[in-house]
C-alpha positions in Angstrom: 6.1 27.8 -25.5 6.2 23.9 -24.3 3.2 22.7 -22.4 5.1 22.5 -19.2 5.6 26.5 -19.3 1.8 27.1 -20.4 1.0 24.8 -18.0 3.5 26.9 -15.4 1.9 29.6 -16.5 -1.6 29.2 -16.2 -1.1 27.9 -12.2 0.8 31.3 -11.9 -2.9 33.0 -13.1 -4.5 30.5 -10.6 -2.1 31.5 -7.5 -2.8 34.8 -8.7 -6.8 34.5 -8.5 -7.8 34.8 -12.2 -10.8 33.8 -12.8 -10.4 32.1 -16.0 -7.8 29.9 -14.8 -10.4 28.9 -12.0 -12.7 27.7 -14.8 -10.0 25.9 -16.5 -9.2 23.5 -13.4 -12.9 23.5 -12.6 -13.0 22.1 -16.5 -10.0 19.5 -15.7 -11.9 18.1 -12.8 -15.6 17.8 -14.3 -14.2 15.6 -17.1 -12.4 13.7 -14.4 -15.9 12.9 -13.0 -16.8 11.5 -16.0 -13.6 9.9 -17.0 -13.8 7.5 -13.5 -17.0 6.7 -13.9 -16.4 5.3 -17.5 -13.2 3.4 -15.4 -15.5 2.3 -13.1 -17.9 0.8 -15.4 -14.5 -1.9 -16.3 -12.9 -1.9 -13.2 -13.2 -2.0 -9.6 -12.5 1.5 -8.3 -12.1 2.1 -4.1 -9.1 4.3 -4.0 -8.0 6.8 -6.4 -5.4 9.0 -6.4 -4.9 12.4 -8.2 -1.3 12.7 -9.5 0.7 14.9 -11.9 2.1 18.1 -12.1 -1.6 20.0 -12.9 -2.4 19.0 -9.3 0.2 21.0 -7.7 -0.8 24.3 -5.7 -4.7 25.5 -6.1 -5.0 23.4 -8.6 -5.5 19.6 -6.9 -8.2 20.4 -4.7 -10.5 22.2 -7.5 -9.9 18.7 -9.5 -11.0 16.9 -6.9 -13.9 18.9 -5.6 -15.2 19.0 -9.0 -14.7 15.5 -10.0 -17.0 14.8 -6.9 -19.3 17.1 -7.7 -19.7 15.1 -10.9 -19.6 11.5 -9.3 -22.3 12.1 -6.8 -24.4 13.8 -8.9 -24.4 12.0 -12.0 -23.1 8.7 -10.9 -23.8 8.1 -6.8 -23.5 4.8 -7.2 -20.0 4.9 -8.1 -19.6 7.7 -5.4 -20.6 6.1 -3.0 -17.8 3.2 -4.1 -14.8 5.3 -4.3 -13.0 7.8 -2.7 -10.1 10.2 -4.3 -6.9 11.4 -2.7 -4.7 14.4 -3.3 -1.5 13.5 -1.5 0.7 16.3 -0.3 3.1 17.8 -3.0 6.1 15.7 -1.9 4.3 12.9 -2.3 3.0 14.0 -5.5 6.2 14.2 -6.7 7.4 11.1 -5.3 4.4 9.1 -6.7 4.8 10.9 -10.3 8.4 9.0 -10.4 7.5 5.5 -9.0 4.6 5.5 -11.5 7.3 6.8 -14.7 9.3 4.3 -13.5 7.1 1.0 -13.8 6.0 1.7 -16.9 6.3 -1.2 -19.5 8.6 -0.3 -22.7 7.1 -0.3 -25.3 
């Protein structure tokens, strides 16, 4: 099984309400949290945006309400400095292939 499908198949156990895959997208968001706030501590953060294919469906909003969570308990400082965004899912998608497509070669 590739990522991808795992991936496709743990949203399906979120749509469907399993608890387990809650926890995991809970999980995904608290180390967000703490993965901006290390950003933040090299670079100026105001806007952020959530992208990628684990934020489609339920998924997004847990991220981000977690990775709040995280920020404005542990670091209000930098909460208080940034805000995250969930575009919709078309723009999601959109976004996902501008960013793909400016990456440097390597």
């Amino acid at each position: 099984m590739t990522n991808a499908e795992r991936l496709k198949f743990v949203q399906g156990r979120l749509d469907a309400g399993d608890k387990r895959a809650v926890e995991i997208w809970r999980s995904i968001g608290v180390y967000m949290g703490y993965a901006l706030a290390h950003y933040a501590d090299y670079y100026e953060l105001k806007h952020v945006l959530l992208l990628g294919r684990v934020t489609s469906g339920e998924g997004g909003p847990l991220i981000l309400q977690e990775a709040e969570k995280v920020l404005a308990r542990e670091f209000p400082t930098v909460a208080d400095s940034i805000t995250l965004h969930l575009p919709d899912e078309r723009s999601r998608r959109v976004g996902q292939a501008v960013a793909a497509a400016s990456l440097p070669s390597l």
